[in-house]
C-alpha positions as CSV (number, residue, x, y, z in Angstrom):
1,X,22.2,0.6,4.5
2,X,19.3,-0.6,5.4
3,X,17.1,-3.1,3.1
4,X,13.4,-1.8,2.7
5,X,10.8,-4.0,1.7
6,X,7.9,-1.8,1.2
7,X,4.0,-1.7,1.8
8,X,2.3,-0.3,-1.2
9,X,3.3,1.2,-4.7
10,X,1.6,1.9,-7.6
11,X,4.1,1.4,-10.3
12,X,2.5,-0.8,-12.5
13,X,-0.1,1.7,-13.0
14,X,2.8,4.3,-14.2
15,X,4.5,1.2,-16.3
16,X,0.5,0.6,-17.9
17,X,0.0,4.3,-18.3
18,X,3.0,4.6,-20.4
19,X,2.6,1.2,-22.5
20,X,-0.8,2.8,-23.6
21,X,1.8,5.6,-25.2
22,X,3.8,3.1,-26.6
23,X,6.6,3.3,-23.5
24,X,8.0,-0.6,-22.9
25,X,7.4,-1.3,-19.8
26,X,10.0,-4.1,-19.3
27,X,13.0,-1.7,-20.3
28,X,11.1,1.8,-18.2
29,X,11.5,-0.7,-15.2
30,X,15.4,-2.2,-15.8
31,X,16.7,0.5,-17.4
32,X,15.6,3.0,-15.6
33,X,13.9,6.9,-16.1
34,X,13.2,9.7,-15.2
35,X,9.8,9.8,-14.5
36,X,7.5,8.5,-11.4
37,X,9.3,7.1,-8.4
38,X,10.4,3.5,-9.0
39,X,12.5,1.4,-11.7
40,X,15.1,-0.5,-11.1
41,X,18.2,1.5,-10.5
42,X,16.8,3.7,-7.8
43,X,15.4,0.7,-6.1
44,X,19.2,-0.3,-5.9
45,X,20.3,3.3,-5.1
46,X,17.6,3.9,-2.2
47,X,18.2,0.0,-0.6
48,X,14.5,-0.9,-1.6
49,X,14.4,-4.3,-2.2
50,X,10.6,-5.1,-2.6
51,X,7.3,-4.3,-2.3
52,X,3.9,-5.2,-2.9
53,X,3.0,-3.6,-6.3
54,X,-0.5,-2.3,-6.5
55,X,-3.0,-3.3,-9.2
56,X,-5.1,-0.4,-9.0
57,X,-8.2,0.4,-11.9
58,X,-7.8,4.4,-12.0
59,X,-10.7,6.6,-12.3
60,X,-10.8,8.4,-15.1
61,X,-13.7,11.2,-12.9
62,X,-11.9,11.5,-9.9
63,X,-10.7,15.5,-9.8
64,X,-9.2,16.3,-6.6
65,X,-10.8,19.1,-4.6
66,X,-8.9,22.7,-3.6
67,X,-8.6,23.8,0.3
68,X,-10.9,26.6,1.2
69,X,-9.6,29.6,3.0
70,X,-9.7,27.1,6.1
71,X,-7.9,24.6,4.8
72,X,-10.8,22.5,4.1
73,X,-11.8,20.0,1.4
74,X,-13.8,17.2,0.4
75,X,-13.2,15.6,-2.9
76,X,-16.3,13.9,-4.3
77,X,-16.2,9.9,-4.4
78,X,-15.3,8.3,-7.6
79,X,-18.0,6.8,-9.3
80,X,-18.3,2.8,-9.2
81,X,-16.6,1.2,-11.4
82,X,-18.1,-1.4,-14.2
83,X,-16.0,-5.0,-14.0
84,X,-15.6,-6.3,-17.4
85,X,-13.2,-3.3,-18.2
86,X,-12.0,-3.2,-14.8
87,X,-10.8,-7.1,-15.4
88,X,-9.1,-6.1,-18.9
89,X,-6.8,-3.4,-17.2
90,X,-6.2,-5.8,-14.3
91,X,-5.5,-8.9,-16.4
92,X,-2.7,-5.9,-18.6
93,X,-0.8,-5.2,-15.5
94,X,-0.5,-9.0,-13.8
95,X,1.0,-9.8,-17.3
96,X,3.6,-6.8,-17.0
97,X,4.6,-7.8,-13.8
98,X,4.5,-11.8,-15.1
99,X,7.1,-9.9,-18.4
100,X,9.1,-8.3,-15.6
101,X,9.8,-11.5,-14.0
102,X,10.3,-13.1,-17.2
103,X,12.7,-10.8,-18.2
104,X,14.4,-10.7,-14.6
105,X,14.1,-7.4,-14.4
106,X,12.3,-8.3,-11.1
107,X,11.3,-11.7,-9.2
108,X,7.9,-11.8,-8.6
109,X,7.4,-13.6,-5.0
110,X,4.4,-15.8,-3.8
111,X,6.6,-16.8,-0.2
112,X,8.6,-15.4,1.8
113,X,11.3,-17.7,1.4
114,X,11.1,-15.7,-2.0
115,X,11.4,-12.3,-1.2
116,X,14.3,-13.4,1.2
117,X,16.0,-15.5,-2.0
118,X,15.2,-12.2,-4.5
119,X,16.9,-9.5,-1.6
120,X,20.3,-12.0,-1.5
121,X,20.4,-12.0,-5.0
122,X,19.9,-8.2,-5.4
123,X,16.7,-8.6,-7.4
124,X,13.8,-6.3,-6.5
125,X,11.0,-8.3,-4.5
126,X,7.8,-8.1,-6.0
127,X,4.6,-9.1,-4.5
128,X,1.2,-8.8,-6.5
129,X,-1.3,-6.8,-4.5
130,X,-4.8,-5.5,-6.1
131,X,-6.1,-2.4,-4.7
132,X,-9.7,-2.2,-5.0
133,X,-11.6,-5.3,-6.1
134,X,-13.6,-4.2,-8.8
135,X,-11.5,-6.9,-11.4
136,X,-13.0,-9.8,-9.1
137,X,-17.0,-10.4,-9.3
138,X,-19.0,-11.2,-6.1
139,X,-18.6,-15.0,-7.5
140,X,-14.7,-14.7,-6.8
141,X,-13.9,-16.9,-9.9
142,X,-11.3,-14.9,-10.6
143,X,-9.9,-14.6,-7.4
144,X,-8.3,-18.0,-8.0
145,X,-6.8,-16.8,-11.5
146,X,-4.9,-14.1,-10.2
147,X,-3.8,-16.0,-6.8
148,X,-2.4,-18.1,-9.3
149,X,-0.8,-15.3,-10.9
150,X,1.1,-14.4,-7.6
151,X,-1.4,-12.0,-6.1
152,X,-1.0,-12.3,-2.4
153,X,-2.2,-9.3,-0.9
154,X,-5.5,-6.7,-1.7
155,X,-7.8,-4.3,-0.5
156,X,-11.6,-4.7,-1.1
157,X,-11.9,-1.4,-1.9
158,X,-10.1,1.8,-2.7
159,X,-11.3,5.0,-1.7
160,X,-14.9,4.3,-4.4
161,X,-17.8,2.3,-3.5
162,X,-17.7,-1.3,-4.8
163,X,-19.5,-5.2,-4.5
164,X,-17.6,-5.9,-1.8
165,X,-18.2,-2.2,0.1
166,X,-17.5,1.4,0.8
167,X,-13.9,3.4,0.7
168,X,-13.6,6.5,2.2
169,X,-13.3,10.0,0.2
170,X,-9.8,12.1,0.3
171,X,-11.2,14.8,2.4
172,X,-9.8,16.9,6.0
173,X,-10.7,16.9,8.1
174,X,-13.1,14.2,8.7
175,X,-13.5,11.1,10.1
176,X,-13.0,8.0,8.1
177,X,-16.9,6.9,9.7
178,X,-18.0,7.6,6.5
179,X,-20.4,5.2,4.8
180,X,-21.3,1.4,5.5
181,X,-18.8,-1.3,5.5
182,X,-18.1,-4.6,4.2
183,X,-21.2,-6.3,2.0
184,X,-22.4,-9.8,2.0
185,X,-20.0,-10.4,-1.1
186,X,-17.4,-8.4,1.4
187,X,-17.6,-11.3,3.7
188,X,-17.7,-13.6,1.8
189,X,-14.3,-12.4,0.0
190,X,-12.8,-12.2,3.3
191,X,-13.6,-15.3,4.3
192,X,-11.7,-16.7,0.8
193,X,-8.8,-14.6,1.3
194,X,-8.5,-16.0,4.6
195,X,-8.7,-19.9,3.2
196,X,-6.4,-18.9,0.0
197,X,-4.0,-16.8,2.2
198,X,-4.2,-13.7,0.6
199,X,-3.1,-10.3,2.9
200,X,-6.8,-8.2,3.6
201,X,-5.4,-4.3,3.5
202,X,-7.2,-2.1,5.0
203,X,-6.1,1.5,3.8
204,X,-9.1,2.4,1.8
205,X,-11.9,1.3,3.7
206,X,-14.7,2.9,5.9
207,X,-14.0,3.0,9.3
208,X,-17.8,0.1,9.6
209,X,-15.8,-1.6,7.1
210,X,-12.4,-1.8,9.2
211,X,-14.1,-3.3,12.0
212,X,-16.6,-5.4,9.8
213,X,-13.2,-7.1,8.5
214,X,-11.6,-7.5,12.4
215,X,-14.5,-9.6,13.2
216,X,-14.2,-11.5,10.5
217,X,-10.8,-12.5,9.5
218,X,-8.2,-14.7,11.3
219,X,-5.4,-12.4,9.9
220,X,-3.6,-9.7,11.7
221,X,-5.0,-6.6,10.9
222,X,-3.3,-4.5,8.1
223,X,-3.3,-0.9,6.9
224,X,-0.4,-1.1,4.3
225,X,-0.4,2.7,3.4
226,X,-2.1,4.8,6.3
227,X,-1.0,7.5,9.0
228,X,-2.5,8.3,12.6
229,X,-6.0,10.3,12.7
230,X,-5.0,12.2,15.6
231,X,-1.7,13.8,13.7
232,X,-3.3,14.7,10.5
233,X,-7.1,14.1,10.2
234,X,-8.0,13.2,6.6
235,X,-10.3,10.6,6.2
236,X,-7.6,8.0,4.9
237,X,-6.0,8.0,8.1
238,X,-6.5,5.6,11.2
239,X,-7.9,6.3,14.4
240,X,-6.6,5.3,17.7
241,X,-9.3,3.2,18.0
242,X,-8.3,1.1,15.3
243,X,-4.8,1.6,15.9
244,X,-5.5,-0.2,18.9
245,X,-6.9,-2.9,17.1
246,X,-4.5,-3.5,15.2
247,X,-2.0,-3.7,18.0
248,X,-4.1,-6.0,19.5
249,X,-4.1,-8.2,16.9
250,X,-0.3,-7.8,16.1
251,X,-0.7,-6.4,13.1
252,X,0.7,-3.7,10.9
253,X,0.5,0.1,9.7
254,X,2.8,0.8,6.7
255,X,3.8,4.8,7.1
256,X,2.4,6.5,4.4
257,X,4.9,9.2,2.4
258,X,1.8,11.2,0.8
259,X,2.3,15.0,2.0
260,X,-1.3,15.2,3.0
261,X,-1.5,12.4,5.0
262,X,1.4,13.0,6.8
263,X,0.9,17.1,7.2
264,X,-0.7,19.0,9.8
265,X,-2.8,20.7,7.5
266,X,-3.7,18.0,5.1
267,X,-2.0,19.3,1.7
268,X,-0.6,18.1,-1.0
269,X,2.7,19.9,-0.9
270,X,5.9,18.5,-1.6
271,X,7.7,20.8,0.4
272,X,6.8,18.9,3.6
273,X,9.6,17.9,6.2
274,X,10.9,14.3,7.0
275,X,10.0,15.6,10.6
276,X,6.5,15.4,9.9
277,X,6.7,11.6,8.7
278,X,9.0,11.3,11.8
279,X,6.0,12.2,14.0
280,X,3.8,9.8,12.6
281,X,6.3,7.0,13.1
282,X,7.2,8.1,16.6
283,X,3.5,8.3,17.1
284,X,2.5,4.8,16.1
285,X,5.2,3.4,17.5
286,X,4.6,4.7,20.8
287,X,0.6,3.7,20.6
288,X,0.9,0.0,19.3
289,X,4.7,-0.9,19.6
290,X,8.0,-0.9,17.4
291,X,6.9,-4.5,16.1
292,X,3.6,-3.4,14.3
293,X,5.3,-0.6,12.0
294,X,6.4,-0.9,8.8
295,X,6.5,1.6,5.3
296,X,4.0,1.9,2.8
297,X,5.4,4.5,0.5
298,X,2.5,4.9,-2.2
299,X,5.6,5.5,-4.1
300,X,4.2,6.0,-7.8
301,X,0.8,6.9,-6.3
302,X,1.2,10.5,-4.3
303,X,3.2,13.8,-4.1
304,X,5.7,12.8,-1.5
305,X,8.4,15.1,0.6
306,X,11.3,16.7,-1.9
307,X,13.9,15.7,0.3
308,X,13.0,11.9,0.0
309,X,12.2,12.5,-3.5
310,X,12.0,9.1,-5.1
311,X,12.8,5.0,-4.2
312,X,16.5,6.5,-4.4
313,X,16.1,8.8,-1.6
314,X,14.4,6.1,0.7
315,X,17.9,6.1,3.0
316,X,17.5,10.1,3.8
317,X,14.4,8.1,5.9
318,X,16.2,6.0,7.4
319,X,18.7,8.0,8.7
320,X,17.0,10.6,10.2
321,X,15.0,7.7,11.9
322,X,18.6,6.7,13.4
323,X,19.1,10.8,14.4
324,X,16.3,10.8,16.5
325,X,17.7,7.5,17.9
326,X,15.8,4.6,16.4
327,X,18.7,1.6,16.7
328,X,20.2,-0.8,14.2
329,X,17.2,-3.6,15.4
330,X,14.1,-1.7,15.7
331,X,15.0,0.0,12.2
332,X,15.4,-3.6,10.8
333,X,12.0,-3.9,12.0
334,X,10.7,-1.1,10.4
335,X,12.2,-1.4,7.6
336,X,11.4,-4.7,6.1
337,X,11.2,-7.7,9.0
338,X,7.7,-6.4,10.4
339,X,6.4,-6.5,7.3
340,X,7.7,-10.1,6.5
341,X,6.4,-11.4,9.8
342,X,3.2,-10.5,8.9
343,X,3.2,-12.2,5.4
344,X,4.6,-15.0,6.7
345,X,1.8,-15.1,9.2
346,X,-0.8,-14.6,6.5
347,X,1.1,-17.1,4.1
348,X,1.2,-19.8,6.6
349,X,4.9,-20.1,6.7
350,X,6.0,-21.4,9.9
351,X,9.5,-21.0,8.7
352,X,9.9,-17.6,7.0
């Protein structure tokens, strides 16, 4: 088997979601379920051993859009979202994942030398990762609160406009040029994230705002949950342009499972081939190298293909990764060591 330590989920939105209908999250996660992708058990099952686990603020007026008879769509942005509320949900989820280490139903991992210490002791890995700022103000007060918290890893912006700048819509084809990119708060939360050491992901935002971030931060670039442009055109998928960038900077692309970023005509279907996330990986690897690839599931956050199914089914990857002839060491890589060169790197651990 090999370990996985993965890019992006969003299960602490599902364990929220259910709390709010009386569900305990602490006993959903180590018990186990039947809902959603992750808890405990499948981790085990499906050799995932980590993650960085999304705070995400949903939003309540995002309706995703149909295909036309061409296979067409552009759903309309989410509207902005106002803070103070924003902060409340964030503030719920850090202190699920805070019970869920108190509990050990997971370790919750600031270092490296953690998620390595939490995978030999066959505890899940978690690493807190806030998708979409909205919970911090342009002040960044409470950026410290929550690095303090554990969160080590965020996007400015999911795919709504915020502070800090623009996302891009879920919409194919189209480019992910969409809108403007970073702000002057944008910058300046960079900047921060590059003194705390806190991982800048990429996924969400404009293609102005990707390179607004490359000229500004002393980090490899990252995409944690993001396909190639050129395979499947939606708007959340990377160009080879910045592709190239990120190889350039020795950064990383996490592969994401979601059927219409991995399909070539953009749906949502469940019924989608490993082949097709195959091509993607053979894709990337082939344009920015074997060392710069990783997984970003979006397990918890997207329809994903049937045959993989859930966090349990995360081997059926692997091995038809190892069919098509990927060896024992450059599956390592994808699997999990890419991705903990790159927090180590971010972290400032000269020995991770």
């Amino acid at each position: 088997m090999q370990f996985v330590f993965d890019g992006h989920n969003d299960v602490l939105l599902r364990l929220w979601t259910h709390s709010k209908d009386g569900s305990d999250p602490i006993s959903e996660f180590a018990d186990g379920t039947t809902v959603g992708h992750i808890d405990a058990r499948r981790a085990r099952e499906g050799g995932l051993s980590g993650g960085l686990c999304a705070i995400y603020i949903p939003s309540g007026d995002l309706v995703f859009a149909d295909p036309d008879a061409d296979g067409r769509y552009i759903t309309p942005m989410a509207a902005p979202l106002d803070p103070l509320p924003s902060l409340a949900i964030a503030t719920e989820m850090a202190a699920i994942a805070l019970r869920l280490d108190q509990a050990g139903a997971w370790r919750l991992c600031r270092t490296v030398k953690d998620i390595r210490g939490a995978m030999a002791d066959d505890i899940f890995a978690a690493v807190l990762h806030m998708e979409g700022c909205e919970a911090i103000g342009a002040d960044l007060a409470a950026l410290e609160v929550f690095y303090a918290a554990g969160l080590r890893s965020l996007g400015p912006v999911w795919s709504r406009h915020n502070v800090f700048g623009y996302g891009v819509p879920f919409a194919f084809p189209m480019s992910p040029d969409t809108a403007p990119g970073l702000t002057d708060a944008g910058f300046a939360l960079v900047r921060e994230c590059n003194r705390l050491g806190i991982v800048i992901d990429l996924a969400h935002i404009t293609e102005k705002g990707f390179w607004d971030v490359a000229k500004t931060t002393d980090q490899p670039l990252v995409s944690s949950h993001s396909n190639a442009h050129a395979l499947t055109p939606v708007a959340r998928n990377l160009t080879d342009r910045q592709l190239d960038a990120i190889r350039e900077s020795r950064g990383l692309v996490g592969i994401n499972y979601a059927t219409a970023m991995l399909r070539p005509d953009g749906r949502s279907d469940s019924d989608t081939p490993l082949a097709d996330m195959i091509r993607h990986i053979d894709y990337l690897v082939n344009r920015i190298g074997i060392d710069c690839v990783g997984l970003g599931s979006d397990f918890d956050g997207a329809t994903i293909p049937e045959e993989i199914g859930d966090a349990s089914g995360n081997q059926k990857l692997i091995a038809a990764l190892r069919e098509v002839g990927y060896g024992e060491a450059d599956l390592t890589k994808l699997a999990r060591e890419n991705w903990l060169r790159i927090l180590a790197q971010a972290w400032r651990e000269d020995d991770a």
